[in-house]
Structure formats: C-alpha cells, structure tokens
C-alpha positions in Angstrom: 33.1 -5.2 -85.1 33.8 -7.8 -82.3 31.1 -9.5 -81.2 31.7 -10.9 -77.3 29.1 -13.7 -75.5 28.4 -13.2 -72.0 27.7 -16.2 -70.2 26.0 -15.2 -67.1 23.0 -16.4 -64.9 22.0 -13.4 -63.1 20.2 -11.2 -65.6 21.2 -7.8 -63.9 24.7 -8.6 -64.3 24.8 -9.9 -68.2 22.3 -7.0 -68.7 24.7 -4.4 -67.6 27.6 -5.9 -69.2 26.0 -5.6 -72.5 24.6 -2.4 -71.8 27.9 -1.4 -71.1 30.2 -3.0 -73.9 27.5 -1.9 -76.3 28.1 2.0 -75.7 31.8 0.5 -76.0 31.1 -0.6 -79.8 31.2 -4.1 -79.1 28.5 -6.6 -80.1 27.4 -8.5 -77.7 24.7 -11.5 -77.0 23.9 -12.8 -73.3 23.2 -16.5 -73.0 21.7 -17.6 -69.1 21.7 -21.3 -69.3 25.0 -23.3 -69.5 23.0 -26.1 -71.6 22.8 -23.5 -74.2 26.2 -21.9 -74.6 27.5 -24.1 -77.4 24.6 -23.5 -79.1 25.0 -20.0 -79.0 29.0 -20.1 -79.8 27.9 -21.8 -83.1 24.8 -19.6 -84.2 26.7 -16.3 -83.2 30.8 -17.4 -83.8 31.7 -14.2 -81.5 35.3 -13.0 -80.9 35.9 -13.9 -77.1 33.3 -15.2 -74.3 32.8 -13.5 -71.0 32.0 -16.5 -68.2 30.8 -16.2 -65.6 33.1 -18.8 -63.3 30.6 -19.3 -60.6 27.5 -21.1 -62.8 25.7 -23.5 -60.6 25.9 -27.4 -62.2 28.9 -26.1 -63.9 31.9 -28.8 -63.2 35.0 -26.7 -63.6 38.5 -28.6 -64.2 41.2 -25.8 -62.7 44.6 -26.5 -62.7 45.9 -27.6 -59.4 48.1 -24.8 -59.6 45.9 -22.3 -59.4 44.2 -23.9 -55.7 
C-alpha cells in the first residue's frame, strides 16, 4: 500500500484529502506545521508528499522559468 504525506495548514483541507485518498486505498498521514515535515518524512518514509505550495514562513526557491 502507498502511503502519501499531506503537508497542509488548514485542517479542513488535509482532513478531506485523507478522507478522500483513504476510501481510495491509500495510506495517508497529515502533518500542519512546516517545522515538522522532516520529521514526519523520516518516522513515516511515505511514497510521495502532497504540499501545500502556499505555507506561510515557507521560503520557496522556483525556477525563474516558471515566473
């Protein structure tokens, strides 16, 4: 089974995304806080990690080919 982190602050949203990838057969394991991801990615080693983009004090370093 493939187990997916969702890395989301608003807890409606990363609640319906497991809710939803659940009934799908997926794992999966919502972390909130930024600060904690990489301590998740190590306890729970998923498959892939859904990210939420927008996280506030979250410095993101995009290509600037994709501005």
């Amino acid at each position: 089974m493939y187990k997916i982190l969702i890395v989301e602050d608003d807890e409606v949203i990363a609640k319906t995304l497991k809710v939803h990838l659940e009934k799908w057969g997926y794992e999966a394991v919502c972390v909130q806080d930024f600060n904690h991801v990489m301590e998740c990615f190590v306890k729970e080693q998923p498959s892939i990690v859904l990210m939420d983009i927008g996280l506030p004090d979250v410095i993101w370093l995009i290509p600037s080919s994709l501005n």
